[in-house]
Structures are given as C-alpha cells and as structure tokens.
C-alpha positions as CSV (number, residue, x, y, z in Angstrom):
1,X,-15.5,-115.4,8.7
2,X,-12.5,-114.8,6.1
3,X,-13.7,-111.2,5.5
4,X,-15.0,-108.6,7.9
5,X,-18.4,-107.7,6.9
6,X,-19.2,-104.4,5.6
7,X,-21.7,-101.3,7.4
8,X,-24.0,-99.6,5.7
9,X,-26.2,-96.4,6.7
10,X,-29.4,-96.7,4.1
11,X,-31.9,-94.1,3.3
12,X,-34.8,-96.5,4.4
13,X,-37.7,-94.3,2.9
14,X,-41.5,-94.7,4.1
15,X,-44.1,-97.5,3.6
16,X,-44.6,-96.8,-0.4
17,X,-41.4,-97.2,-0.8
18,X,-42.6,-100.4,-2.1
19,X,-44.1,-98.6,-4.8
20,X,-40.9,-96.9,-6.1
21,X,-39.5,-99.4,-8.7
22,X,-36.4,-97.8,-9.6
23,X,-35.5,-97.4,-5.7
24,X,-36.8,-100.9,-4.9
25,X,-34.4,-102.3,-7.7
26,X,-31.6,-100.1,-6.0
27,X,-32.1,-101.9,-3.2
28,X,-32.3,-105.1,-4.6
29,X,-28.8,-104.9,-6.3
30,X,-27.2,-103.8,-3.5
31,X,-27.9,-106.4,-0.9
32,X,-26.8,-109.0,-4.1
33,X,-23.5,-107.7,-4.1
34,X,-23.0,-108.0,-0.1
35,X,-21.4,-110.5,1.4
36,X,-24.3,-113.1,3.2
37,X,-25.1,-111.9,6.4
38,X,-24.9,-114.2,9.5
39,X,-27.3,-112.1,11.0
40,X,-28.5,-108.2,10.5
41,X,-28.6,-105.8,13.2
42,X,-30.5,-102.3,12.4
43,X,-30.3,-99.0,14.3
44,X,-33.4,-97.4,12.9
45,X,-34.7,-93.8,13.2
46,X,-37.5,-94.9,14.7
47,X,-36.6,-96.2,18.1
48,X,-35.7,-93.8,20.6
49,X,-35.0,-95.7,23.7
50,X,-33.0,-95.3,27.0
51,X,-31.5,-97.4,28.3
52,X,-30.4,-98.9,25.3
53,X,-32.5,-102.2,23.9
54,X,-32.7,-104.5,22.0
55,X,-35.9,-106.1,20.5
56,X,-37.8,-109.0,20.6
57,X,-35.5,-112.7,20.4
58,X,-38.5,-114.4,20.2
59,X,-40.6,-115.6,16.8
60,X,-43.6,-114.5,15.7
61,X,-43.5,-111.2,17.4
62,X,-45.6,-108.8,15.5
63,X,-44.2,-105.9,12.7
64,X,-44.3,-102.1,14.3
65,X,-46.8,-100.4,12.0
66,X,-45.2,-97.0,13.2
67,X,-46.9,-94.7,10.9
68,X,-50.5,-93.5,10.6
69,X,-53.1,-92.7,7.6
70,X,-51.7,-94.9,4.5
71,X,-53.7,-97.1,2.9
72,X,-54.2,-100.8,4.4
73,X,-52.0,-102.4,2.0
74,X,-48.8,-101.2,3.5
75,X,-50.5,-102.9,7.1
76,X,-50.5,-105.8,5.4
77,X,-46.8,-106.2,5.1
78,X,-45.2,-108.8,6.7
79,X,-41.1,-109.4,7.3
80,X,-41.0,-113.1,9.4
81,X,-37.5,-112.9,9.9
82,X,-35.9,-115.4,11.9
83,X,-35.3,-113.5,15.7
84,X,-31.2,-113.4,17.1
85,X,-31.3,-114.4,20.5
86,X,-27.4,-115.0,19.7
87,X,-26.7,-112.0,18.2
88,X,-28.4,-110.0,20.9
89,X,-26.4,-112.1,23.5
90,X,-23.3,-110.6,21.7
91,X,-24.6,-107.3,21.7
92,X,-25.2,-107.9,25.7
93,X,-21.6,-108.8,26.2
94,X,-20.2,-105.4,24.0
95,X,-22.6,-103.1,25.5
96,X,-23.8,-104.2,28.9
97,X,-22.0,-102.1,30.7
98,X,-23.5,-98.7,29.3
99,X,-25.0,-96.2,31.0
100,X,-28.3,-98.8,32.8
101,X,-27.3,-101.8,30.9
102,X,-28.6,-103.2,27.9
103,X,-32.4,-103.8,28.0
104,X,-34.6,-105.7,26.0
105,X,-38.4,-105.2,25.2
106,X,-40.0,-108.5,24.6
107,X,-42.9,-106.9,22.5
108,X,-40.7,-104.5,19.9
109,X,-40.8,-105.9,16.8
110,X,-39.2,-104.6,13.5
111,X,-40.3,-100.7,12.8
112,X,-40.6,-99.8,9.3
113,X,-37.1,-98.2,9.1
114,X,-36.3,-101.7,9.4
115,X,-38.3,-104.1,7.6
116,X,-39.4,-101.8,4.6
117,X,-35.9,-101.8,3.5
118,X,-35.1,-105.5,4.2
119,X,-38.0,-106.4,2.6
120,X,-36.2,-104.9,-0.8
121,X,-32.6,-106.6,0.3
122,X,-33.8,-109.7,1.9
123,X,-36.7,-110.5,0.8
124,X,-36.7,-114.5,1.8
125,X,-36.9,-113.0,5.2
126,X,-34.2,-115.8,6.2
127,X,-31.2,-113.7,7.9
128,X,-32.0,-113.2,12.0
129,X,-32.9,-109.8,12.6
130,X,-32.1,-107.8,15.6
131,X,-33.1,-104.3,16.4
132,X,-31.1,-101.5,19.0
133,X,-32.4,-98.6,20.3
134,X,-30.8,-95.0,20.3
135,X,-30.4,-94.0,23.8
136,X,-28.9,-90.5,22.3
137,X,-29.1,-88.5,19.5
138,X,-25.5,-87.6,20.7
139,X,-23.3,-88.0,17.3
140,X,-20.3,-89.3,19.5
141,X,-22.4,-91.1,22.0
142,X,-23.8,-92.8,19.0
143,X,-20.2,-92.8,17.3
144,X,-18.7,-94.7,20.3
145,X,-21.5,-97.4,20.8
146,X,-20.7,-97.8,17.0
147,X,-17.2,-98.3,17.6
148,X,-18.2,-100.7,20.3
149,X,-20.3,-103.1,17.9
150,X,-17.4,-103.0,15.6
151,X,-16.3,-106.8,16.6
152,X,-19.2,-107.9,15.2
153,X,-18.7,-107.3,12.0
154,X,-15.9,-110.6,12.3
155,X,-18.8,-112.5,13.1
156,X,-20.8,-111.9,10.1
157,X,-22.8,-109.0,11.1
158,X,-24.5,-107.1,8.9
159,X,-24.2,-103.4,11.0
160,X,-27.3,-101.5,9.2
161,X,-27.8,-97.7,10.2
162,X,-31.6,-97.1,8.8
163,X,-32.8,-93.3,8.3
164,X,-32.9,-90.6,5.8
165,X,-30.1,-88.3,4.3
166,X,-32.2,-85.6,4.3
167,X,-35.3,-85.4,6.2
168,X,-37.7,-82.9,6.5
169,X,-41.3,-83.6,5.4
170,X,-42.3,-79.9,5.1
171,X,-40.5,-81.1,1.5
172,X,-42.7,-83.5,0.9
173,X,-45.4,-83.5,-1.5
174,X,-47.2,-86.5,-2.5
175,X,-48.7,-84.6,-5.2
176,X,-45.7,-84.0,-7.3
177,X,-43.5,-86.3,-9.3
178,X,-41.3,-88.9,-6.9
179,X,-38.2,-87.1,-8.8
180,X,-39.0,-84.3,-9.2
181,X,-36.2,-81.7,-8.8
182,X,-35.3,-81.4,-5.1
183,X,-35.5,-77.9,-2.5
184,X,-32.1,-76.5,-2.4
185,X,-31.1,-76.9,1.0
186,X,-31.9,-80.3,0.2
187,X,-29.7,-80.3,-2.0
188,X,-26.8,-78.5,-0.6
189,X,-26.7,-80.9,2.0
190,X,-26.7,-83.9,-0.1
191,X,-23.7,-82.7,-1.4
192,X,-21.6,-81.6,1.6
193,X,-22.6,-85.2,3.2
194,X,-21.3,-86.3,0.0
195,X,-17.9,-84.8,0.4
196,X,-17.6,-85.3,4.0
197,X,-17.7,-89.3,3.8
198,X,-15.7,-89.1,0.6
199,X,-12.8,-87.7,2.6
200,X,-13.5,-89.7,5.6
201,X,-14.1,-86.4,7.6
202,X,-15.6,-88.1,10.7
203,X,-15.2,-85.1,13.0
204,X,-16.9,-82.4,10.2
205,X,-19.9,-85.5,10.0
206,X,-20.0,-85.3,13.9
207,X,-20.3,-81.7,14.2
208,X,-22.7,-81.3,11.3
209,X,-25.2,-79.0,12.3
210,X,-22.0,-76.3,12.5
211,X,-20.3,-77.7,9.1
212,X,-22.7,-78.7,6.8
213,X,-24.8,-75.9,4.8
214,X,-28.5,-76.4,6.0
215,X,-28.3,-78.7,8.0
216,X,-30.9,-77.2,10.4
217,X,-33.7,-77.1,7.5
218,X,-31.9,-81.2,6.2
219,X,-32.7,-82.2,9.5
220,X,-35.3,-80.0,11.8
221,X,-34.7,-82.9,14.6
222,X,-32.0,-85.4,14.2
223,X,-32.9,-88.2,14.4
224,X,-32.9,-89.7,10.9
225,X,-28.8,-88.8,10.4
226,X,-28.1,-90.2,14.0
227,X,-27.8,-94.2,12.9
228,X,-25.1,-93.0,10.3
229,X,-22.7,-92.1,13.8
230,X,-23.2,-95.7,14.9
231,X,-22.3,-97.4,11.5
232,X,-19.5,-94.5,11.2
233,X,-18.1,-96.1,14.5
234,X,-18.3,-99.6,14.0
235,X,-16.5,-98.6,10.6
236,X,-13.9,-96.5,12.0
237,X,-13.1,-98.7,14.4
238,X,-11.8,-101.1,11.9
239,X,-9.2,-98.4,10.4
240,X,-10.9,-95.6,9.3
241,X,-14.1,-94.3,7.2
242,X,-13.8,-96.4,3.6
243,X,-17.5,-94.9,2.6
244,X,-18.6,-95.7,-1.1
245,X,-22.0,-94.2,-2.2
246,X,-23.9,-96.6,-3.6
247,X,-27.6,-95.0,-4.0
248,X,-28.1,-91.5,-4.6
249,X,-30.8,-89.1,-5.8
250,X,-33.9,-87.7,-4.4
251,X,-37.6,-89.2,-3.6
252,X,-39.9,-86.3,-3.2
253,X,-37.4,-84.2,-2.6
254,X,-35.3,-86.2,0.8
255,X,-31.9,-87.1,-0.5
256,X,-32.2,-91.3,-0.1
257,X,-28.0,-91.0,-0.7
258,X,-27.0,-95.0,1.1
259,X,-23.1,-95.4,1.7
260,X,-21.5,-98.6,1.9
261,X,-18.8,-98.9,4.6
262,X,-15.4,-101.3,3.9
C-alpha cells in the first residue's frame, strides 16, 4: 500500500436505519471518498466476548439478527461479504498473545452494528469482512488492543469502530420526528466529544465518564463508545489522533456524530 489506510469509529444506528435517506446518503458519500479497502475489520457494540474472537472465516455463514420485535423486512437483509481467513490470520499474529489467546467462533456472523452500516458503504458486499470481539469495556484495554492492530492499517485495513455517540434508548421515541430536536444531555455530550477529538485529547476521551458532561445519562452502560478506544489506538499509534467529523446530527435524539481518523 502507498498510503496507510484511514480508522473510522461510525454511529452505526439500528435496523431502519435503512429507512433514513438522508443518513443512508451520509453513509454512502463517505465510504466513496475512502481509500478501497483490502479488507474491513469491525469492532461492533454488539459483541462482548472474552477471550477475544474473531468471527467466522468461512462463506455463507449466516447474518446475526441481534435485535428483537421489527418488522420482517429488516430479517430479510442480507450482507454476503467475502469472509478474511487472511486478515484474521494477521489479527492472530498481533493479538495472540492476549490475555487466553485469540479465539474464533466458527458460527458468529456479522451483527447488525456491522452489516447495517456496510450495507450503506459497501453495498456490493465485495470487501472480506472480519469481526473482533471486545473482551473489555476497559477504554485503555480497548485503547491498547487498538494500538496493537495499528500495522494493519499498511495492509489496507479498513479499522471500523461501530456504536453510537450517544446511546441511551430511554431517548428514543419512534413516535416523534427522526430529527427532531435532541434531550440535552444528549446534546452536551455531543459537543464535549466533539471538542475532545478536535484537540486530540486522548486521555480526557479515556476517562470520559469523569470529563465529559453527562456522560452517565450519554451512555447508561458503555458499551456503544467502547469501539471508538480501539480505533483511537490503532490511530494514535500512527502519530497521534488526526480526527475529522464527518457525520453529525441527531436520529431520534442519539447523536450518530462518525469521525474519520488520518
């Protein structure tokens, strides 16, 4: 590769997504101004796993329908993406040597924090996908496996963290406009992270939940800020946080705010 590929943590939003056209265009025009990807590895909110894993290498396993109670259409999504038996190999040789090893589970297909957004960016399906799990929702245990997948970014790695800039469904109503005017400490949070990656403040990001105003009400459990530690690593790693927003707003009232990583 002449260029190191870039990292990107994404707002990945839920199933009807699909049915947001101005965030489905967002997502569109982003992935057409990224390099090609050699291949796409996701750390998604929605895999929780120790040891850490990686899943399936082999094709045709099935989509992760992770998500209860929508109508059947969004069940009858399908993402065939070629599967990385390479890429996981490289992931084996970065990470092995964590806490267990790195495991893989031969039945994990792609969750929906993965393949509802790649179905907006990549929609040919034609990049090798690759899934890891998060062992932690420790931001520097996160941080430092990030830092550790850095060198794969020279290969053409596409380093995707997948969750949700502000996440608490207590917000959400399905009842009210898609853009309609956000809660405040929804808000408030949007901006701080906003601020914090515009400076590069890696340590304020890591210690959130002491630095950022509401970040207890943003994010009752963690989870869907954790994958932004491991793309802040692998993008640190290469010389320090270069983080340009490139969606922002709010979709019934989360913050779907995606940075792009140099």
């Amino acid at each position: 590769m002449d260029t190191r590929s870039p990292v990107i943590y994404l707002s990945h939003g839920a199933p009807p997504l699909a049915d947001d056209e101005r965030w489905t265009d967002e997502l569109s025009a982003w992935s057409k101004d990224l390099p090609r990807p050699t291949s796409i590895l996701v750390v998604s909110a929605h895999w929780e796993q120790a040891p850490i894993s990686v899943s399936s290498t082999t094709a045709g396993t099935p989509l992760l329908y992770d998500f209860w109670g929508f109508p059947q259409k969004y069940y009858d999504v399908t993402y065939a993406a070629p599967p990385a038996p390479e890429l996981a190999r490289s992931v084996a040789g970065l990470l092995g040597d964590t806490g267990g090893g790195l495991h893989q589970d031969p039945s994990r297909g792609l969750d929906h924090g993965a393949y509802v957004p790649l179905v907006e960016m990549f929609p040919e399906a034609d990049v090798p996908v690759l899934q890891l799990s998060m062992p932690t929702l420790d931001p520097q245990a996160l941080f430092d496996i990030g830092t550790r997948l850095a060198p794969l970014r020279d290969e053409g790695t596409l380093i995707i963290g997948s969750g949700f800039t502000t996440h608490n469904l207590g917000w959400f109503d399905p009842h009210a406009p898609a853009d309609a005017a956000p809660p405040a400490p929804s808000s408030e949070f949007d901006h701080w992270a906003a601020e914090a990656v515009d400076a590069g403040d890696v340590d304020a990001i890591l210690d959130f939940m002491d630095k950022a105003p509401a970040a207890h009400e943003a994010h009752p459990r963690t989870e869907h800020w954790a994958p932004l530690f491991v793309s802040l690593g692998a993008a640190h790693a290469s010389g320090g946080i270069d983080g340009q927003s490139v969606i922002d707003g709010f979709w019934f009232g989360l913050s779907k705010r995606s940075w792009q990583f140099a």
